[in-house]
C-alpha positions as CSV (number, residue, x, y, z in Angstrom):
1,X,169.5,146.3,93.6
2,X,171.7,143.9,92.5
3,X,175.3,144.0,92.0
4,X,177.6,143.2,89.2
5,X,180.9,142.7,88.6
6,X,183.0,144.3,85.6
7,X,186.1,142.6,84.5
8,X,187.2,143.5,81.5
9,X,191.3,141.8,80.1
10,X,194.2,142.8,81.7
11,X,196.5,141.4,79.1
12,X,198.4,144.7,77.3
13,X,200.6,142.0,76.1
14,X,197.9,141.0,73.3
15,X,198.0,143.5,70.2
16,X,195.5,144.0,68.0
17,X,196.1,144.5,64.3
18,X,196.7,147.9,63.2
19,X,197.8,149.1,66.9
20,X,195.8,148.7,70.4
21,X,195.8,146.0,72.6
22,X,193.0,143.7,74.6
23,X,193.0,145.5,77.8
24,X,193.1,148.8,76.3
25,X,189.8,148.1,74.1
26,X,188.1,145.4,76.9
27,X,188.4,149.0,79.5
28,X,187.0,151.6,76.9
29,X,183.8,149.4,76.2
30,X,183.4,148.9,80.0
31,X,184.3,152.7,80.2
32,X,181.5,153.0,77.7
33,X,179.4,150.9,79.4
34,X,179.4,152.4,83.1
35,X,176.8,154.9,82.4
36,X,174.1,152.6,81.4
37,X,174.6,151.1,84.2
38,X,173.9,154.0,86.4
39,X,171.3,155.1,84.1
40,X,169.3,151.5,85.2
41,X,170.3,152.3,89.0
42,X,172.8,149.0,88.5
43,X,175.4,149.1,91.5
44,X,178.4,147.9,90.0
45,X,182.3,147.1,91.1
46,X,185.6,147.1,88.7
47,X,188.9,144.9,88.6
48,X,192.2,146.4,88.7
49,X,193.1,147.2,84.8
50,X,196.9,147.2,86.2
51,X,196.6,144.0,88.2
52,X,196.1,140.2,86.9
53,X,193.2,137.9,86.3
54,X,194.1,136.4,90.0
55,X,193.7,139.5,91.6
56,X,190.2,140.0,89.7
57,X,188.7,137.2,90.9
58,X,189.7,137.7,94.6
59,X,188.1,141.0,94.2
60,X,184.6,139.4,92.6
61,X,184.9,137.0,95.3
62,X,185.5,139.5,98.2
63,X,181.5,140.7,97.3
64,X,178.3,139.4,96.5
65,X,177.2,139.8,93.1
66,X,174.7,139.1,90.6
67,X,176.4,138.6,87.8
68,X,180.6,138.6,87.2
69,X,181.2,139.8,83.3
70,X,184.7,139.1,81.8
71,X,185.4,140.7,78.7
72,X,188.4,139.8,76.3
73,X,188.8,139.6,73.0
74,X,190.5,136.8,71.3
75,X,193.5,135.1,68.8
76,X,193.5,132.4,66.5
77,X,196.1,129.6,66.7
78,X,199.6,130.4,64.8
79,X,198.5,128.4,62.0
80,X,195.0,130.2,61.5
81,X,196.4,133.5,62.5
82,X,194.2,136.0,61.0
83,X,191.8,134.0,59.3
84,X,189.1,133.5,62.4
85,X,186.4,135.3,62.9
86,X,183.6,135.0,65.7
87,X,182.1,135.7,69.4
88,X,182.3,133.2,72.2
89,X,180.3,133.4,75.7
90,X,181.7,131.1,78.0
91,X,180.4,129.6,81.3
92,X,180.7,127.2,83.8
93,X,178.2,123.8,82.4
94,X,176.7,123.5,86.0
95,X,176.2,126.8,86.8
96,X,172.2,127.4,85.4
97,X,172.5,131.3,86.1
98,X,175.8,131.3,84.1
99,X,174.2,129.4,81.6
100,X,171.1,131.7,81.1
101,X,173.6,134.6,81.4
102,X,175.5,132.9,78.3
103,X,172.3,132.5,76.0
104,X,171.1,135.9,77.1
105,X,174.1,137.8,76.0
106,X,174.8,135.1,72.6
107,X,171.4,136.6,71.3
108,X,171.9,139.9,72.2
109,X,175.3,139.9,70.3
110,X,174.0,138.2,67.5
111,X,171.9,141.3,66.8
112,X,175.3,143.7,66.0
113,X,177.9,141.3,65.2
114,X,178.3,140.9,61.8
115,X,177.7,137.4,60.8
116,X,175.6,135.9,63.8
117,X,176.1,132.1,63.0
118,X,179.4,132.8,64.2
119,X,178.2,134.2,68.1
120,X,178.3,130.7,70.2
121,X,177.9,129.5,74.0
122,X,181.1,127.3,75.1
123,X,180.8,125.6,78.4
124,X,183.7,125.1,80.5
125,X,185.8,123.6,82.9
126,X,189.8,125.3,82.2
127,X,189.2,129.2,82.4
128,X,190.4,130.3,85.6
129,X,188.2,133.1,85.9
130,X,184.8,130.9,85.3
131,X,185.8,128.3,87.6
132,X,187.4,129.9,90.3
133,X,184.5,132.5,90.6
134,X,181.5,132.2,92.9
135,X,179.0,134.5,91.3
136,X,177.5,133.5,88.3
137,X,180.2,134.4,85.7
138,X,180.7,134.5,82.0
139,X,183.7,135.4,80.1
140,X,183.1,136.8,76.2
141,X,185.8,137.0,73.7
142,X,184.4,139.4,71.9
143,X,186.1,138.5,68.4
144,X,189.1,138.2,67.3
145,X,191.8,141.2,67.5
146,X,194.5,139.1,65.4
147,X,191.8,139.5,62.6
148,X,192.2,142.5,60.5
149,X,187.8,142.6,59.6
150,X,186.8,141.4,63.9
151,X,189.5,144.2,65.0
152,X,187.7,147.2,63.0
153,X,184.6,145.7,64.0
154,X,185.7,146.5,67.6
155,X,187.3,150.0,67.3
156,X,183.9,150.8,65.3
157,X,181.1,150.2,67.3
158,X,182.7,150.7,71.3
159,X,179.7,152.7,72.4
160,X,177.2,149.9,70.6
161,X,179.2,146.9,72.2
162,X,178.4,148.7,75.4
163,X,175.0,149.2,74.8
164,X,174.5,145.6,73.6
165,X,176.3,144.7,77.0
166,X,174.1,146.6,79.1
167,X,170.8,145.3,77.5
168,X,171.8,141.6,78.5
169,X,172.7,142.6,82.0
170,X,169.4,144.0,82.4
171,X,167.6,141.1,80.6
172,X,169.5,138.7,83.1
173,X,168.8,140.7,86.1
174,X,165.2,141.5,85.0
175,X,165.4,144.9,85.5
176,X,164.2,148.1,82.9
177,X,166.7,149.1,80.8
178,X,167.6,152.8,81.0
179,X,169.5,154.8,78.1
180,X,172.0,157.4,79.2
181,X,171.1,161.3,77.6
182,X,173.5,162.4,75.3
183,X,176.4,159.6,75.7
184,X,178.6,159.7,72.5
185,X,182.0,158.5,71.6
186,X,184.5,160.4,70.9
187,X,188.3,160.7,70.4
188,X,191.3,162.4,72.3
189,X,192.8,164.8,69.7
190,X,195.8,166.5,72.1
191,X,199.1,166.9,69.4
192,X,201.9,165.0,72.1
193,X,200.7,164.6,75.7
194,X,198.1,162.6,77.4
195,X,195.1,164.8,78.3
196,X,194.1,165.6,81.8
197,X,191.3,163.9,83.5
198,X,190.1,166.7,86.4
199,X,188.1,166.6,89.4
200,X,186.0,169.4,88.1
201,X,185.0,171.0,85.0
202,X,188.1,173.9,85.5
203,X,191.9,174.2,84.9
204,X,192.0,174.0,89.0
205,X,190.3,171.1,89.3
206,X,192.7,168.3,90.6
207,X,194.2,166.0,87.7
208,X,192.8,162.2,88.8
209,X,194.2,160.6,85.3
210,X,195.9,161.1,82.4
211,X,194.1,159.7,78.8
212,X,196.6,158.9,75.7
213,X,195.9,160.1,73.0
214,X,193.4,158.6,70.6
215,X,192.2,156.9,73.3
216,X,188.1,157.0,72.4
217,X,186.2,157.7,75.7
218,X,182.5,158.2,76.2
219,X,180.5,161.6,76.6
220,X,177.9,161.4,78.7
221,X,177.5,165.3,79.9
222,X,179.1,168.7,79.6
223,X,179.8,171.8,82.1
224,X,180.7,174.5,79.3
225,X,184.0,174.0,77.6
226,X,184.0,170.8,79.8
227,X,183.0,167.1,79.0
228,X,182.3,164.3,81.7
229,X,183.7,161.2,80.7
230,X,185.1,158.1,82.2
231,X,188.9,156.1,81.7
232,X,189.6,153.3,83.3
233,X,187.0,153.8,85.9
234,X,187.9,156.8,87.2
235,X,185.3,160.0,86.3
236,X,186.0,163.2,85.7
237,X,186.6,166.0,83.2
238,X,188.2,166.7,80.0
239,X,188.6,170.3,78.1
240,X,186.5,170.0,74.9
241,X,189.1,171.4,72.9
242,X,191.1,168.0,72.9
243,X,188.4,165.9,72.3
244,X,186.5,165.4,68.9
């Protein structure tokens, strides 16, 4: 089966309007995204959310995969600020497979985002992570966090970005397209503290992560009072009763 490479930003430092930032939203679509991978039997590896772009692409290049997917989400100039609005796929111009990977995810993305003669391919030569890459890579900026109507378009539809996503890797890779049972959104409700992410679906089970809250994570099964869920890669469990 083949293998592909998930890279969603690392940047914090960007903020989206209204609160959030690019690496937090670019890791809880990939979150989301993760179990339709599984669902299509697509083996998969993950970058570093606390690490840089460098260290992303020394881990794509360390394997051999399919397809490398970069996922940010972008800004308009100071003097446009908040007036831009659009999706950009962007690959390398000689690389064919990054440039079929580029159409195949435009049209896919045209389908949800909201004005599709703004979803465009942009070849080039200057982004790091396309040119220093030896898979066949593209890097989407989703749309644009610095724009009040492209933000809110994000933090709404997380689980259908993810879905969207993991149609195009499977139309790229040629494979059947499988749908997770029962994966929902949902959000972590807890008054002050993070929540615990557990090994197992019980107050003993061994705490692998902490999730801030109103951080929105996906569903995607349940063990009693206990949902299975993913943050930042890691898998495990979350009481119910902090979660909506």
């Amino acid at each position: 089966m083949p293998r592909v490479f998930l890279s969603p930003s690392t940047q914090e430092y960007n903020p989206y309007v209204d609160g959030g930032n690019e690496e937090y939203y670019m890791n809880i679509i990939t979150d989301a995204l993760i179990p339709y991978l599984e669902a299509s039997g697509i083996e998969y590896s993950r970058n570093d959310p606390s690490k840089t772009v460098s260290n992303s692409i020394r881990m794509s290049n360390s394997g051999n995969y399919a397809l490398h997917l970069a996922l940010h989400s972008n800004a308009a100039p100071p003097s446009s600020a908040g007036t831009v609005r659009g999706s950009q796929v962007y690959y390398y111009p000689s690389s064919t497979e990054g440039k079929r990977a580029a159409e195949i995810f435009a049209n896919n993305l045209k389908l949800i985002y909201p004005d599709p003669s703004k979803v465009k391919t942009v070849a080039t030569t200057t982004l790091a992570e396309i040119v220093k890459t030896k898979a066949p890579t593209i890097l989407i900026e989703l749309a644009y966090h610095d724009n009040p109507q492209d933000a809110q378009w994000i933090r709404d539809n997380i689980g259908g970005i993810a879905e969207n996503l993991a149609t195009s890797i499977t139309d790229f890779l040629g494979i059947e397209e499988r749908i997770p049972e029962g994966t929902r959104i949902a959000t972590v409700a807890t008054e002050r503290t993070a929540l615990n992410l557990r090994s197992e679906p019980s107050l003993s089970g061994e705490i692998v992560g902490k999730i801030p809250k109103g951080t929105r994570i996906p569903i995607i099964g349940q063990d009693g009072d206990w949902y299975l869920t993913y943050y930042e890669g890691q898998r495990g469990y979350v009481n119910s009763a902090y979660v909506r």
